[in-house]
PDB file of N, CA, C and O in Angstrom:
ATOM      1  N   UNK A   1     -31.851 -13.560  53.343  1.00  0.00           N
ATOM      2  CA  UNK A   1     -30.624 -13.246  52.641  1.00  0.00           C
ATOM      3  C   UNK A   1     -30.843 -11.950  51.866  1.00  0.00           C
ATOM      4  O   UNK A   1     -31.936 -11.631  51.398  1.00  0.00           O
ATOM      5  N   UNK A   2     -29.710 -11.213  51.762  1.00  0.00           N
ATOM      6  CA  UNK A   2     -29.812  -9.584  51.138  1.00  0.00           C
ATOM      7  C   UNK A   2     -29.713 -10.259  49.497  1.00  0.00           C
ATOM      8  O   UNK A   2     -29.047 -11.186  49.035  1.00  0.00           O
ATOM      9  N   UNK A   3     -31.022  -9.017  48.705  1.00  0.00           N
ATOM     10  CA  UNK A   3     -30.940  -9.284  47.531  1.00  0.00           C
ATOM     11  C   UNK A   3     -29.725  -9.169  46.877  1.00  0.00           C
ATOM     12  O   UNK A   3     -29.840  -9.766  45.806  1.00  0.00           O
ATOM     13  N   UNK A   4     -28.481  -8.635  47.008  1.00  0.00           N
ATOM     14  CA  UNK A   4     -26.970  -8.754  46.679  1.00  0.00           C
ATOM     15  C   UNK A   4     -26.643  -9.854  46.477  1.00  0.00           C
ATOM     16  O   UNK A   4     -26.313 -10.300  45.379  1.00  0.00           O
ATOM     17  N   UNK A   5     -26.706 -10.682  47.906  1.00  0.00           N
ATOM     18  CA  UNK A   5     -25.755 -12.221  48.063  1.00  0.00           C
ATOM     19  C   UNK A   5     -26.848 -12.510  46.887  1.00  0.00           C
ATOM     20  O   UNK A   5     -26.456 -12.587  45.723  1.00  0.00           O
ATOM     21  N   UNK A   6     -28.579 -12.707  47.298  1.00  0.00           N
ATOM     22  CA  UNK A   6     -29.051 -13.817  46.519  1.00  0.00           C
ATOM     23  C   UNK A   6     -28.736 -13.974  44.941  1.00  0.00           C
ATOM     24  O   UNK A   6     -28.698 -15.046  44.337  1.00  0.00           O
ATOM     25  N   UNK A   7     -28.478 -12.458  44.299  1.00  0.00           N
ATOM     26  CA  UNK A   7     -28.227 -12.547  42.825  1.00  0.00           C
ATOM     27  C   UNK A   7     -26.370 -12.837  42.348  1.00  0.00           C
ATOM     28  O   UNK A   7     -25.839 -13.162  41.286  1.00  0.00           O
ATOM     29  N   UNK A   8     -25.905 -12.568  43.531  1.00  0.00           N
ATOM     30  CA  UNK A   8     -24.856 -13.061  43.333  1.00  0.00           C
ATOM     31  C   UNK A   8     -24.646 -14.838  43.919  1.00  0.00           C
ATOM     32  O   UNK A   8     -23.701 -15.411  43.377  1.00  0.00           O
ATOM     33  N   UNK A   9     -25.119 -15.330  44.523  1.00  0.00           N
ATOM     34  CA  UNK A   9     -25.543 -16.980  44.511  1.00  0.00           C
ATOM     35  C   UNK A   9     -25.818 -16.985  43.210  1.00  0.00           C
ATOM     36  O   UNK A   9     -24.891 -17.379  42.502  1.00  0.00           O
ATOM     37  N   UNK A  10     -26.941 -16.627  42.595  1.00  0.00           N
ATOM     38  CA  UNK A  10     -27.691 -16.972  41.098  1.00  0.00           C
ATOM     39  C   UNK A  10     -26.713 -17.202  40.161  1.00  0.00           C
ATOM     40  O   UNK A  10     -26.827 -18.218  39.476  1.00  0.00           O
ATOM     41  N   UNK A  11     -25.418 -16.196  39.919  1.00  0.00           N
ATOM     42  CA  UNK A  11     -24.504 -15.431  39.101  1.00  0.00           C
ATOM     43  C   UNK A  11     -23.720 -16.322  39.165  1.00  0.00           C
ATOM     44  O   UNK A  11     -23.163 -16.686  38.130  1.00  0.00           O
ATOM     45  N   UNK A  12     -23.376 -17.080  40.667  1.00  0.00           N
ATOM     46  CA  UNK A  12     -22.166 -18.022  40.197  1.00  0.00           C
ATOM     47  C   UNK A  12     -22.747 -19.095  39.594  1.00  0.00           C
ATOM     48  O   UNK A  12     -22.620 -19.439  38.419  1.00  0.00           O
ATOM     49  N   UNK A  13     -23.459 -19.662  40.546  1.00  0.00           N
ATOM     50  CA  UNK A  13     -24.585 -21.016  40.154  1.00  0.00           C
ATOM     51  C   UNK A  13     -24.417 -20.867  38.452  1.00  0.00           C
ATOM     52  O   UNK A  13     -23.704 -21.641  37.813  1.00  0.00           O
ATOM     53  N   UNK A  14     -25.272 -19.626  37.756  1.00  0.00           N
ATOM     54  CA  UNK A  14     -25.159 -20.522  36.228  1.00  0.00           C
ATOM     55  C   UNK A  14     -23.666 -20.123  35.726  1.00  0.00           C
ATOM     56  O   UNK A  14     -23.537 -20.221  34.506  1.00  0.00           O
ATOM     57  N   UNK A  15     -22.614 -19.729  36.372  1.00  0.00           N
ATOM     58  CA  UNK A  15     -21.203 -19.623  35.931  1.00  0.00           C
ATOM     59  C   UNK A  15     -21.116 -20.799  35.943  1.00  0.00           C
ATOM     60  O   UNK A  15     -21.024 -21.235  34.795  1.00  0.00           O
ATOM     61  N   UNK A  16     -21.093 -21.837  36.978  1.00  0.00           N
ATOM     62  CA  UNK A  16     -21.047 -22.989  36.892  1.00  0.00           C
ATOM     63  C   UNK A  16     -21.570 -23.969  35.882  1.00  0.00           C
ATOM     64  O   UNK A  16     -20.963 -24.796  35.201  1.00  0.00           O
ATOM     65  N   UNK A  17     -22.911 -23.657  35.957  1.00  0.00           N
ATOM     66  CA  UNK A  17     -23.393 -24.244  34.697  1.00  0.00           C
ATOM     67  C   UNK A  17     -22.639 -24.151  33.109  1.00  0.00           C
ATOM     68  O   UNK A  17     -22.422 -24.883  32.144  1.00  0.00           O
ATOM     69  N   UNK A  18     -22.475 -23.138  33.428  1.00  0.00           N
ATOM     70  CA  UNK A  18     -21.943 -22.632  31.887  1.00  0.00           C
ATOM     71  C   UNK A  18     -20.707 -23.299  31.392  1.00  0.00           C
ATOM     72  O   UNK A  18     -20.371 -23.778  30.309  1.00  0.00           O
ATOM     73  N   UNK A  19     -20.209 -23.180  32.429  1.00  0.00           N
ATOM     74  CA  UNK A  19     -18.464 -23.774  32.460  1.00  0.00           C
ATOM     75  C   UNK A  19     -18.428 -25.555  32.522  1.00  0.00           C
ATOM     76  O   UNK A  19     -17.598 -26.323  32.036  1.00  0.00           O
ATOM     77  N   UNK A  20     -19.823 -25.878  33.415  1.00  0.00           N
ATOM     78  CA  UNK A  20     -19.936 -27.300  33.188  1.00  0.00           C
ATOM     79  C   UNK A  20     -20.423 -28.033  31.528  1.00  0.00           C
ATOM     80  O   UNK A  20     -20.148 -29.081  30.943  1.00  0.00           O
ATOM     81  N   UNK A  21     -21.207 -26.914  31.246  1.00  0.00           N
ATOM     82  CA  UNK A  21     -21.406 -27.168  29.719  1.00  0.00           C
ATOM     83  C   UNK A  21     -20.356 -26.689  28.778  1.00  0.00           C
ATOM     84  O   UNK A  21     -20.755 -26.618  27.615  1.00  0.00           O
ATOM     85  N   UNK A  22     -19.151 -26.353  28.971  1.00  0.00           N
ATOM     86  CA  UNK A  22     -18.251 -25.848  28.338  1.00  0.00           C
ATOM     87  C   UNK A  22     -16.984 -27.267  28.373  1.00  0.00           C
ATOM     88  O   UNK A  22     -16.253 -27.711  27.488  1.00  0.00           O
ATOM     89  N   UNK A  23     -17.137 -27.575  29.531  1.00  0.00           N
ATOM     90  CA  UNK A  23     -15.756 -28.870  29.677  1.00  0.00           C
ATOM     91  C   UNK A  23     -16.731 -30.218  29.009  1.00  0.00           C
ATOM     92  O   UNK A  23     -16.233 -31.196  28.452  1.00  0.00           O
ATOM     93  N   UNK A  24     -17.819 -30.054  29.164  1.00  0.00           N
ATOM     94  CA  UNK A  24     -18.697 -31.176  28.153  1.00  0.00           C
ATOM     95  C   UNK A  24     -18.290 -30.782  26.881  1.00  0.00           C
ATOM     96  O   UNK A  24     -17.413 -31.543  26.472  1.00  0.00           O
ATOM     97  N   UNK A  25     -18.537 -30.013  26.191  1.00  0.00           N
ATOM     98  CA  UNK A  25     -18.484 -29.825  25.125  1.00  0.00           C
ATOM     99  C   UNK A  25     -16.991 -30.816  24.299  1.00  0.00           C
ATOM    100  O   UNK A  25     -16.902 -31.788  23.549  1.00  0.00           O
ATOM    101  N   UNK A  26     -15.863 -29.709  25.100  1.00  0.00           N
ATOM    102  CA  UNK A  26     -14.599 -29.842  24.726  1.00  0.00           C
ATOM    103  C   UNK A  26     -14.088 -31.370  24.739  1.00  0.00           C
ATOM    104  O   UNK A  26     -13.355 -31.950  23.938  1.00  0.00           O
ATOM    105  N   UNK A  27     -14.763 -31.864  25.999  1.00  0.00           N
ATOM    106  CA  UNK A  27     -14.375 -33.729  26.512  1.00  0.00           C
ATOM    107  C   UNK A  27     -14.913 -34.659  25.408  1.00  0.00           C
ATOM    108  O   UNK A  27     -14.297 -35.535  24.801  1.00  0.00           O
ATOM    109  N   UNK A  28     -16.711 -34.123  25.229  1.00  0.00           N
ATOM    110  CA  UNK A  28     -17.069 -34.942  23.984  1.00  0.00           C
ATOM    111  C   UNK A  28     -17.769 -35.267  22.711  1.00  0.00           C
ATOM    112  O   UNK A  28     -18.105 -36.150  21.921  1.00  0.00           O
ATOM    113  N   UNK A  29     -17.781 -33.637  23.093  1.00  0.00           N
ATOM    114  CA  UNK A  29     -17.919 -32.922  21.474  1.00  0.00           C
ATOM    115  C   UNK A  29     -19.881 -32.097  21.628  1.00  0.00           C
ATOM    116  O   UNK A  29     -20.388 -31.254  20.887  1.00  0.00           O
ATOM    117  N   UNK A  30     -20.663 -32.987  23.201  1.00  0.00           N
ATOM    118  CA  UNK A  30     -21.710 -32.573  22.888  1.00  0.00           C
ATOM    119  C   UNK A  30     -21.926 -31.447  23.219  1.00  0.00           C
ATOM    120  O   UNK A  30     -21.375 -31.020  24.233  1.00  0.00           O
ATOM    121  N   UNK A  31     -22.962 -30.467  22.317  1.00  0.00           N
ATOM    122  CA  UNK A  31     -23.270 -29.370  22.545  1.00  0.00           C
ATOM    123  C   UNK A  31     -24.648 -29.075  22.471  1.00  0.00           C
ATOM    124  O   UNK A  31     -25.345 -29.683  21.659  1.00  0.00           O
ATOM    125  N   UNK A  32     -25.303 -27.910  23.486  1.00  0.00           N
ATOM    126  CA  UNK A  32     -26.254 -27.229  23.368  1.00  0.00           C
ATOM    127  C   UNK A  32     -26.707 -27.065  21.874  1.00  0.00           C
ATOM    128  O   UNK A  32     -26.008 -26.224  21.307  1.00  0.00           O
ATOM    129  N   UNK A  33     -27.678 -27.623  21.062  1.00  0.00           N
ATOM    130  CA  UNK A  33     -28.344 -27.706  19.764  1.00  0.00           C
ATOM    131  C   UNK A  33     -28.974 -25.974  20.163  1.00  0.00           C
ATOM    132  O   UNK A  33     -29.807 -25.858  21.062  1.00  0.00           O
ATOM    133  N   UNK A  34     -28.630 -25.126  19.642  1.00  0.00           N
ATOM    134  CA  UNK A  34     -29.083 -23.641  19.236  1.00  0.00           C
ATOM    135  C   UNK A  34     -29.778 -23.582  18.428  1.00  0.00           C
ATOM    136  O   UNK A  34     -30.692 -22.771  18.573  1.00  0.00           O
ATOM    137  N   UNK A  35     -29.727 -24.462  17.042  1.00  0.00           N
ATOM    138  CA  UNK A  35     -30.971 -24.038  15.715  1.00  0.00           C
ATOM    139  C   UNK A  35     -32.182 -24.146  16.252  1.00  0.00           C
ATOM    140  O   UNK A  35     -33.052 -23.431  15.756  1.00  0.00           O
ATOM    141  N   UNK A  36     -32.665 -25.313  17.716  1.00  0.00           N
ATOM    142  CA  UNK A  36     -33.768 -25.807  18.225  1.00  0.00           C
ATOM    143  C   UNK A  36     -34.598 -24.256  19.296  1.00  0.00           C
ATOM    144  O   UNK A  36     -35.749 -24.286  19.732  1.00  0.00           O
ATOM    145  N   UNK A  37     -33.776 -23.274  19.447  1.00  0.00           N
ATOM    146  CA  UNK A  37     -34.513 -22.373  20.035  1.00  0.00           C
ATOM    147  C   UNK A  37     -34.911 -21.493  19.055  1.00  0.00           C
ATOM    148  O   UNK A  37     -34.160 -20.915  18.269  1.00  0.00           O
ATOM    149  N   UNK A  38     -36.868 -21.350  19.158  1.00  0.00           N
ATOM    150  CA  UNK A  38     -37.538 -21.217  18.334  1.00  0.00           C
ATOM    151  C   UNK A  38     -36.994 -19.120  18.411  1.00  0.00           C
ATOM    152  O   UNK A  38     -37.119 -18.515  17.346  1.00  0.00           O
ATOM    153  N   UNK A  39     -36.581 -18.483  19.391  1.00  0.00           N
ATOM    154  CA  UNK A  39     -36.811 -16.890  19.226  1.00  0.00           C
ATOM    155  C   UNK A  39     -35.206 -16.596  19.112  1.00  0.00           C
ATOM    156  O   UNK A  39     -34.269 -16.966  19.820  1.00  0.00           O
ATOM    157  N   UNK A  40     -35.249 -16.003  18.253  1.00  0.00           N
ATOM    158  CA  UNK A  40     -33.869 -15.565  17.067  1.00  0.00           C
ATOM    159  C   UNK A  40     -33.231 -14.995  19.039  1.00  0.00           C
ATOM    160  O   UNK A  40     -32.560 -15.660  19.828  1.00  0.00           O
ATOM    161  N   UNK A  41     -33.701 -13.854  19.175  1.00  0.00           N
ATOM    162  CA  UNK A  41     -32.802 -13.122  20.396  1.00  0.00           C
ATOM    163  C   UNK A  41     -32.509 -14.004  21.594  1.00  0.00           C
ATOM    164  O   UNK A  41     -31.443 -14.007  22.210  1.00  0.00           O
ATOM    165  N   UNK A  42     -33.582 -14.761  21.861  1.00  0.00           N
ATOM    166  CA  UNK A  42     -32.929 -15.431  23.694  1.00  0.00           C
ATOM    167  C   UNK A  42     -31.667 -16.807  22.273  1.00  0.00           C
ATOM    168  O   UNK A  42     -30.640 -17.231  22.803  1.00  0.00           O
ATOM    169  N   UNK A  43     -31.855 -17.147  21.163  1.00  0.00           N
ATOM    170  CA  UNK A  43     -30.916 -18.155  20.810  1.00  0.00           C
ATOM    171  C   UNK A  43     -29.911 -16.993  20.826  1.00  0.00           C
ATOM    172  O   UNK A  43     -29.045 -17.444  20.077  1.00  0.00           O
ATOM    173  N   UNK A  44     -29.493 -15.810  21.201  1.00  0.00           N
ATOM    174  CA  UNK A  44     -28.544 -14.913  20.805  1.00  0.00           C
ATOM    175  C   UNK A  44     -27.554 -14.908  22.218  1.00  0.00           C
ATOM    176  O   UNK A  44     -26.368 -15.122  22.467  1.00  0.00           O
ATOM    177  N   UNK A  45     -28.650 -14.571  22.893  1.00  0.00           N
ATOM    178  CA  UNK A  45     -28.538 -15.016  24.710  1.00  0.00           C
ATOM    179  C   UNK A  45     -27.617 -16.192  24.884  1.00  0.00           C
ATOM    180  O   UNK A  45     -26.510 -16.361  25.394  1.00  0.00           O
ATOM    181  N   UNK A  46     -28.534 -16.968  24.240  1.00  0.00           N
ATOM    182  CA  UNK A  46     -27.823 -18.376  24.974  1.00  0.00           C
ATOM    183  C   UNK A  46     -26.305 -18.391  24.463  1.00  0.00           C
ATOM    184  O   UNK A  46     -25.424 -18.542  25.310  1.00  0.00           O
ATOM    185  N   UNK A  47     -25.979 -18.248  23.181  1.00  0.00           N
ATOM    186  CA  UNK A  47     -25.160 -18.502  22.720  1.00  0.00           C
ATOM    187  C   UNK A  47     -23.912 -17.866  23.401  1.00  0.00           C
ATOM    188  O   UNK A  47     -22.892 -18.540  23.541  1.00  0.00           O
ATOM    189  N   UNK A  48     -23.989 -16.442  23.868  1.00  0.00           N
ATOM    190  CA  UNK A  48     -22.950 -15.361  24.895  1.00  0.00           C
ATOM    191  C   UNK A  48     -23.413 -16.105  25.970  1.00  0.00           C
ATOM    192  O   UNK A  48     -22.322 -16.348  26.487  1.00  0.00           O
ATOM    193  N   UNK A  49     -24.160 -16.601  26.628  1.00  0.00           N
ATOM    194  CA  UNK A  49     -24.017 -17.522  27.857  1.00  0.00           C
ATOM    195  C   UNK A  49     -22.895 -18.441  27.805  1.00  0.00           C
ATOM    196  O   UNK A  49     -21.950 -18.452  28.592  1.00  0.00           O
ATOM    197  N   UNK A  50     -23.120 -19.402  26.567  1.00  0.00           N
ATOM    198  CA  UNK A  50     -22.079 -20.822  26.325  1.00  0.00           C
ATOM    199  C   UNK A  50     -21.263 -19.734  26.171  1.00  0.00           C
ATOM    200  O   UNK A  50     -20.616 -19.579  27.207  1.00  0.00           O
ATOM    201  N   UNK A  51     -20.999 -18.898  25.330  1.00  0.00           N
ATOM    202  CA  UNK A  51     -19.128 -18.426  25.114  1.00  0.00           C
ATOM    203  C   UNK A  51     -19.008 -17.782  26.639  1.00  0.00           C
ATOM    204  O   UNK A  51     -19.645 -17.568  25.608  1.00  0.00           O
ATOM    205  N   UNK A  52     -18.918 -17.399  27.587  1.00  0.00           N
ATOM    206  CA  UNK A  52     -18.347 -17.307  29.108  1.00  0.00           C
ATOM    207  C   UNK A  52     -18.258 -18.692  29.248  1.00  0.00           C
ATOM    208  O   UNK A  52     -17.170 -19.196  28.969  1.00  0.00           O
ATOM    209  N   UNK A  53     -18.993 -19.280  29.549  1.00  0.00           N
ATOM    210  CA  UNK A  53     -19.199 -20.609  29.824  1.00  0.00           C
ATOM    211  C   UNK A  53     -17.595 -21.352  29.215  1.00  0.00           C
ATOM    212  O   UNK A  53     -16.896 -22.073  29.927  1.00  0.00           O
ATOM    213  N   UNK A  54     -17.260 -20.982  27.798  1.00  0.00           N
ATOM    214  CA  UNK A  54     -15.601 -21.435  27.230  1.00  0.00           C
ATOM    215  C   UNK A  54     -14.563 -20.921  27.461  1.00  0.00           C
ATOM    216  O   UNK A  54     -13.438 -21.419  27.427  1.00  0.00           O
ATOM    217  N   UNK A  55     -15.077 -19.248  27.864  1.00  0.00           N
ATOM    218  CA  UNK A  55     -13.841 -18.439  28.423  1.00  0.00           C
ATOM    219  C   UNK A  55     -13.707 -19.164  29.780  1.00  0.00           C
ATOM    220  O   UNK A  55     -12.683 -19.828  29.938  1.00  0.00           O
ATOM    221  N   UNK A  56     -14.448 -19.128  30.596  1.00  0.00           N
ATOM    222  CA  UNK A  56     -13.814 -19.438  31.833  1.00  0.00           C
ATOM    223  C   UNK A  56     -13.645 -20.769  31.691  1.00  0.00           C
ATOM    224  O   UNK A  56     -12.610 -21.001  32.316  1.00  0.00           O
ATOM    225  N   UNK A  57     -14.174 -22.093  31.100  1.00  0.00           N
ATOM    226  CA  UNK A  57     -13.076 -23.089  31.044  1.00  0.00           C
ATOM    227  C   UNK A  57     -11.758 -22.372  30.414  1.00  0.00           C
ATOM    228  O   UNK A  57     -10.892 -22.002  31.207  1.00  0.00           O
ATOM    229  N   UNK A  58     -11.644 -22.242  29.556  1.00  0.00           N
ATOM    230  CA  UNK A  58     -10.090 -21.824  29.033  1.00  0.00           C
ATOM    231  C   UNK A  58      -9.505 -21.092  30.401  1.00  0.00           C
ATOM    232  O   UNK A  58      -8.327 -20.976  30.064  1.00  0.00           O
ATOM    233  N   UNK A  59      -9.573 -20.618  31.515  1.00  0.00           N
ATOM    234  CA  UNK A  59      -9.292 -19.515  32.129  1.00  0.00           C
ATOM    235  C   UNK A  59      -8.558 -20.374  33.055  1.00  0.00           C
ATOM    236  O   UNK A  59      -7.365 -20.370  33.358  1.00  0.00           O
ATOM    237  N   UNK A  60      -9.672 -21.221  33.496  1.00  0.00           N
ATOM    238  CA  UNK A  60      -9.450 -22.290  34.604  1.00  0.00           C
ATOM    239  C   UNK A  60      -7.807 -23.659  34.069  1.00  0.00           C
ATOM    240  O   UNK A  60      -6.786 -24.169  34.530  1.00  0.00           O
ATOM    241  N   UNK A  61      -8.600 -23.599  32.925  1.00  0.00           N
ATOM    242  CA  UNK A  61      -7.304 -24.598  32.334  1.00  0.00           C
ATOM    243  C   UNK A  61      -5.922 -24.153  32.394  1.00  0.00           C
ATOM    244  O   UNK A  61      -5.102 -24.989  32.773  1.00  0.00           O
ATOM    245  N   UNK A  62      -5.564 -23.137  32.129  1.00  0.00           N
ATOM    246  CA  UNK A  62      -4.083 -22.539  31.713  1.00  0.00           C
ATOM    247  C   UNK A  62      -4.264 -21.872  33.167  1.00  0.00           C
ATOM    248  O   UNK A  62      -3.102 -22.066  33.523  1.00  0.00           O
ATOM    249  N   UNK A  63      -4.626 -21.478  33.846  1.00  0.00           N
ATOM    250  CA  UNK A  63      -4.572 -21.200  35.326  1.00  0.00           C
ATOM    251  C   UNK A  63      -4.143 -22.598  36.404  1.00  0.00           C
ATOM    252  O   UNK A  63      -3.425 -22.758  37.391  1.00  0.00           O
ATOM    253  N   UNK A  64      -4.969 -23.373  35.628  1.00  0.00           N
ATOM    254  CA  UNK A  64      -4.848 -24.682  37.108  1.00  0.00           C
ATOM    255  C   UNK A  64      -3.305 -25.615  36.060  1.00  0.00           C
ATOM    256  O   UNK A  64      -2.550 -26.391  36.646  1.00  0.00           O
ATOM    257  N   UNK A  65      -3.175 -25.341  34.761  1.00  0.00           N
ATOM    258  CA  UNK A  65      -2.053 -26.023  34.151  1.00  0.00           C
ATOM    259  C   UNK A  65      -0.480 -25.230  34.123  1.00  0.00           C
ATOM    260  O   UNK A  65       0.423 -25.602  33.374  1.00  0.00           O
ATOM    261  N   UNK A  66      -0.368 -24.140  35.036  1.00  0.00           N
ATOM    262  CA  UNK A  66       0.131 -23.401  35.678  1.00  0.00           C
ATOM    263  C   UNK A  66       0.673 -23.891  36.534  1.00  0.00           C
ATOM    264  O   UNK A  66       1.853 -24.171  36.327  1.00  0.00           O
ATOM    265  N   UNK A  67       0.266 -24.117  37.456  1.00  0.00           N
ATOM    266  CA  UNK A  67       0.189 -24.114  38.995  1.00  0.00           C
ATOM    267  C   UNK A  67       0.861 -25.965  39.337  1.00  0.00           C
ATOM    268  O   UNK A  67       0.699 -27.088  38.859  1.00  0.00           O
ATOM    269  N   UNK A  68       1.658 -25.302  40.459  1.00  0.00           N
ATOM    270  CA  UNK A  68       2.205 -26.927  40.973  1.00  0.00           C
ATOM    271  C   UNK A  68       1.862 -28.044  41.011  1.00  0.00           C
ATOM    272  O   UNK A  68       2.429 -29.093  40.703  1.00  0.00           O
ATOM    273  N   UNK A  69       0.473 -27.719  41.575  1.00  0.00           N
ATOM    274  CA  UNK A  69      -0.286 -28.600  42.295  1.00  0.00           C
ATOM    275  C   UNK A  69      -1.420 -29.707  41.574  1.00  0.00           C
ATOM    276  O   UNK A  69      -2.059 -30.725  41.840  1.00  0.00           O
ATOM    277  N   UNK A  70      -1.152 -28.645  40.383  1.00  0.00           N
ATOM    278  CA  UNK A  70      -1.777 -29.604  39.305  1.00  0.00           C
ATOM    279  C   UNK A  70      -0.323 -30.454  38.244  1.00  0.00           C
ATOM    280  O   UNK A  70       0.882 -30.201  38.248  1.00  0.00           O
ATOM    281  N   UNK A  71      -1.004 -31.338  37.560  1.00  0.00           N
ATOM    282  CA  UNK A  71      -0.169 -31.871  37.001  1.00  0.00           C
ATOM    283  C   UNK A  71      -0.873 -33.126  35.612  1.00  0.00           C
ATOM    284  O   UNK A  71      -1.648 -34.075  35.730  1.00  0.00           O
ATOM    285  N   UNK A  72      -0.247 -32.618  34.535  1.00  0.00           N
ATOM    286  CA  UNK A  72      -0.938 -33.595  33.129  1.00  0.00           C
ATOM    287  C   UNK A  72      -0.714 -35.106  33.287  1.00  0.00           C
ATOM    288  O   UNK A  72       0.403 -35.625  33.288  1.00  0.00           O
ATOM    289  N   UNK A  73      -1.503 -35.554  33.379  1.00  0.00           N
ATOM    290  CA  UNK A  73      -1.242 -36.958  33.069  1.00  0.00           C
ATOM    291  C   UNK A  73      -1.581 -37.970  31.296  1.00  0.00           C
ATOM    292  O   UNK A  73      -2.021 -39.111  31.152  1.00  0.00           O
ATOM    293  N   UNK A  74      -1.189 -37.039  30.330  1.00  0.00           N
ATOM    294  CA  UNK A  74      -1.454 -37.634  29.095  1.00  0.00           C
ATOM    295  C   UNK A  74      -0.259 -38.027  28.956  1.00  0.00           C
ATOM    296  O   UNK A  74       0.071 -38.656  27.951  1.00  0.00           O
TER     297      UNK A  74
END
């Protein structure tokens, strides 16, 4: 596989992640504990990781709560 696709595989893969830890969050409140990473900069990292990770839930939500085909059931 061309190093392109493979870092773009990588790129979505933790989009996913991110966004899967983002609809956790919102569903039940748990979150990635940040005070527990011991180096001030990668806890800086992580933290702009989780916020994409909320933008694109938010993105996905009002996009798919849009659309026909979806529909609220509360």
């Amino acid at each position: 596989m061309p190093l392109f696709g493979r870092l773009f595989h990588y790129a979505f893969d933790l989009m996913l992640i991110s966004t899967l830890l983002a609809g956790i969050e919102r569903n039940t409140g748990l979150t990635v504990a940040l005070e527990k990473v011991p180096n001030k900069e990668f806890r800086r990292v992580v933290k702009e990781y989780l916020e994409v990770g909320q933008f694109t839930y938010d993105f996905l939500v009002v996009t798919l709560g849009r659309s026909s085909r979806f529909k609220r059931i509360r």
